[in-house]
C-alpha positions as CSV (number, residue, x, y, z in Angstrom):
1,X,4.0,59.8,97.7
2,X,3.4,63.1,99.9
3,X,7.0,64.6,100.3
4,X,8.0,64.6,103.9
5,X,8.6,68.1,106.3
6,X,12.2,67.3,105.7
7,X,12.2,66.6,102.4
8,X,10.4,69.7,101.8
9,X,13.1,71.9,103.9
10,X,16.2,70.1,101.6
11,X,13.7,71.4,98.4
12,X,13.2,74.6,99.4
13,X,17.1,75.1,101.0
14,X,18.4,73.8,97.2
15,X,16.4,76.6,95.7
16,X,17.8,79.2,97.8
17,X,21.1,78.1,97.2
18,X,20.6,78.9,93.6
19,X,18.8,81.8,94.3
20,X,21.2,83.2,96.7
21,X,24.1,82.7,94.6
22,X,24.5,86.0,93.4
23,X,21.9,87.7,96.2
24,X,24.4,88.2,99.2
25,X,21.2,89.7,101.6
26,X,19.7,86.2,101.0
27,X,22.2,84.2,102.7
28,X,20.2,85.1,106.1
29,X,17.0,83.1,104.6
30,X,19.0,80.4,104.0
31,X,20.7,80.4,107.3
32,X,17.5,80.4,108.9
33,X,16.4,77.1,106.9
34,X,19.6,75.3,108.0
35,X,19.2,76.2,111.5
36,X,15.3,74.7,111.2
37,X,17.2,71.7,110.2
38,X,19.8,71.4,112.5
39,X,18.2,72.5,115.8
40,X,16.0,69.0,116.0
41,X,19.2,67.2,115.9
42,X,20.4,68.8,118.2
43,X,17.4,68.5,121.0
44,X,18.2,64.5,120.6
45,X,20.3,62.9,123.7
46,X,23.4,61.0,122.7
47,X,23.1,57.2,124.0
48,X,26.4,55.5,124.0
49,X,28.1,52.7,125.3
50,X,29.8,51.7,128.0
51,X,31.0,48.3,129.5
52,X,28.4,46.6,126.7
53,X,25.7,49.3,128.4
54,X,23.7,51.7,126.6
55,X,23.7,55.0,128.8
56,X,21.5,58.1,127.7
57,X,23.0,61.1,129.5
58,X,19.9,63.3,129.2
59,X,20.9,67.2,129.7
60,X,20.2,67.2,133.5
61,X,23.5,67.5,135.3
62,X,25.2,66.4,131.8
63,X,28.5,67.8,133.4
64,X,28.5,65.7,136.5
65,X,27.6,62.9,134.2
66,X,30.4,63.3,132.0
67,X,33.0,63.0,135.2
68,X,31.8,59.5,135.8
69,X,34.8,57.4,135.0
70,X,33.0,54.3,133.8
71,X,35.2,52.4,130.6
72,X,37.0,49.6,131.3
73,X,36.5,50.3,135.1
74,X,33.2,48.8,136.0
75,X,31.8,45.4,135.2
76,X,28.4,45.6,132.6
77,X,26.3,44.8,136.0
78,X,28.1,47.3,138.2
79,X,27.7,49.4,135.0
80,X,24.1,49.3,134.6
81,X,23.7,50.0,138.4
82,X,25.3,53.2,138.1
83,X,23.4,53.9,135.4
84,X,20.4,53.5,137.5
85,X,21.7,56.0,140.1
86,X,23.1,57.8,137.3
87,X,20.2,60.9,137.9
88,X,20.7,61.2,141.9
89,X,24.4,60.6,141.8
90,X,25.0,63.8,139.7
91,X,22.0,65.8,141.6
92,X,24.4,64.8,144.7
93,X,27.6,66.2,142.9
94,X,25.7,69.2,142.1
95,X,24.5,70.1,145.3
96,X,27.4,69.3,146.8
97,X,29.5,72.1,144.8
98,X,26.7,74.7,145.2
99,X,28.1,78.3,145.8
100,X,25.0,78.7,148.2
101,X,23.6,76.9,150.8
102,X,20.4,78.7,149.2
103,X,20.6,76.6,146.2
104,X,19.8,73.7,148.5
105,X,16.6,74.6,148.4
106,X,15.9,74.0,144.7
107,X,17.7,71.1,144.5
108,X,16.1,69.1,147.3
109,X,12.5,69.4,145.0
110,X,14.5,66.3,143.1
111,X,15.2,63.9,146.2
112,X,13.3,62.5,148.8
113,X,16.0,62.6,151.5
114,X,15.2,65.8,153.2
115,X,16.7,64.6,156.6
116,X,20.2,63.8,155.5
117,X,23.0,65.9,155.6
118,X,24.8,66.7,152.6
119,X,28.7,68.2,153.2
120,X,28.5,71.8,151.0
121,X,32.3,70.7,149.7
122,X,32.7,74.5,148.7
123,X,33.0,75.7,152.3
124,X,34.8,72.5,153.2
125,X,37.7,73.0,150.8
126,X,38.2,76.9,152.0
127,X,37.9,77.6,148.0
128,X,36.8,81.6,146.8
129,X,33.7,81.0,147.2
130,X,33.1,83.6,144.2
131,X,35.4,81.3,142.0
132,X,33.6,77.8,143.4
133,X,35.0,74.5,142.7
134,X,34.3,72.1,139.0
135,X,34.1,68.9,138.7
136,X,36.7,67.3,138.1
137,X,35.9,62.9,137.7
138,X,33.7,60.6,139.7
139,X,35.2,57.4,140.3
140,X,36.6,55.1,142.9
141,X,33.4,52.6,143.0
142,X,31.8,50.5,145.5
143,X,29.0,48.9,144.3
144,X,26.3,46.9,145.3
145,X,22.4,46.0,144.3
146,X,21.5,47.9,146.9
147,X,24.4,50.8,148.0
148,X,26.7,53.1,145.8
149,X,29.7,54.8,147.3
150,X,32.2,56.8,145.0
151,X,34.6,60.2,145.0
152,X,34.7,63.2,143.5
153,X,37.9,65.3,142.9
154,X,37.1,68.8,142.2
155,X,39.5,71.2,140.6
156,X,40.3,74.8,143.3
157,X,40.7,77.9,141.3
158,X,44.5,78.0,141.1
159,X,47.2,80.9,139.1
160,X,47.6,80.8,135.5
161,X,50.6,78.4,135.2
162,X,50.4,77.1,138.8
163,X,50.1,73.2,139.2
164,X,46.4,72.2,139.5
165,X,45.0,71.9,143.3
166,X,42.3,68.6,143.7
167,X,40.2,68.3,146.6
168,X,38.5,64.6,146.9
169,X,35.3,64.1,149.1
170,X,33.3,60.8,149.2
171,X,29.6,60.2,149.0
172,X,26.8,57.3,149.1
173,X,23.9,56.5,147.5
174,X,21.0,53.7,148.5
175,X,18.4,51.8,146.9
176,X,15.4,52.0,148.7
177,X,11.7,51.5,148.2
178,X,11.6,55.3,146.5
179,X,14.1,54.8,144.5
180,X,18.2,55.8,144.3
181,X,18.8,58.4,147.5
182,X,21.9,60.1,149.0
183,X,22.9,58.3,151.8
184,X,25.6,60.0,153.7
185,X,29.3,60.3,154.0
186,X,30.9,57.2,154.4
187,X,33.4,59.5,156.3
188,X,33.2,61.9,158.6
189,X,35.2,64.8,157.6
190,X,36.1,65.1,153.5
191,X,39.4,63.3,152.2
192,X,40.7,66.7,151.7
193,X,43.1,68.5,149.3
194,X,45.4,65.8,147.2
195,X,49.3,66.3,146.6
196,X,49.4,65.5,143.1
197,X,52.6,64.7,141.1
198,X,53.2,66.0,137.3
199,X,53.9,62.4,135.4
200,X,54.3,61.7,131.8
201,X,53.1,65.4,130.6
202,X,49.8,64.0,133.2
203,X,48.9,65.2,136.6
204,X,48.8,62.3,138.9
205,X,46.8,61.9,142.2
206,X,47.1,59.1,144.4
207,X,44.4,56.8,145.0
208,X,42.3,56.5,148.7
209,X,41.8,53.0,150.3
């Protein structure tokens, strides 16, 4: 049987292990023949489960993506509707933090809903704009077949040592005949800057009806 690509690299990395041995210079051979292994791992997206749901992040907007709190929150059919929406929720997020109204531009490429005004939460919150906002969770659900609405808390740049400052917006998302779309704000001005308490070694914000 013909060996396979990766069969060969293990051969040929196992000779220059023994060839290297006493060769110090050689050691950048070999770590060039690792990295040929390792770097197709690493292009693979992690799929992994959630409520009984397989979810494959992708690397678009992994960061917004990774502040949805969805374990034991959401139901495996709200679950899998979120995961549907998962790409335009986190587009949404993304524009929504942009440090320039500029960046708008780029992002709108992605969505259909050119007519629908998107808060910029950076110039909402009064944050540096030089410093900008992250992410901080997505959560708060309300879910539907057809209508997804959910807050963000983002983290303000605070002092070294100083108690963290959260502001919470809220944003929607609807099914519609081209797909998952922002929406709108369910609200008309943002929910605004939280007064969170330090609990159990934990910062604690309240919840919003």
């Amino acid at each position: 049987m013909k060996p396979s690509l990766y069969t060969s690299h293990l051969h040929h990395t196992h000779i220059l292990f023994n060839t290297c041995a006493k060769a110090a210079p050689c050691w950048q051979a070999l770590w060039v023949v690792l990295i040929s292994l390792l770097l197709p791992l690493a292009e693979t997206h992690a799929t992994e489960l959630f409520n009984g749901i397989a979810i494959d992040f992708g690397q678009t907007f992994l960061h917004e993506k990774r502040a949805m709190q969805l374990h034991a929150v959401l139901s495996p059919q709200e679950t899998q509707i979120v995961a549907n929406a998962m790409e335009r929720i986190a587009a949404t997020v993304n524009e929504a933090h942009s440090a320039s109204l500029q960046e708008r531009l780029a992002w709108r490429k992605n969505t259909l809903a050119q007519n629908t005004e998107l808060r910029n939460v950076l110039h909402a919150s009064g944050a540096d704009q030089h410093l900008g906002l992250a992410v901080k969770q997505i959560h708060h659900w309300k879910i539907s077949a057809q209508r997804i609405e959910f807050d963000v808390d983002y983290y303000m740049p605070t002092r070294v040592g100083a108690p963290p400052q959260i502001f919470r917006d809220r944003y929607a998302v609807s099914l519609i005949s081209k797909g998952w779309q922002f929406s709108g704000h369910p609200d008309a001005t943002p929910i605004g800057q939280l007064s969170c308490q330090y609990i159990n070694a934990l910062w604690a914000c309240p919840e919003t009806p």
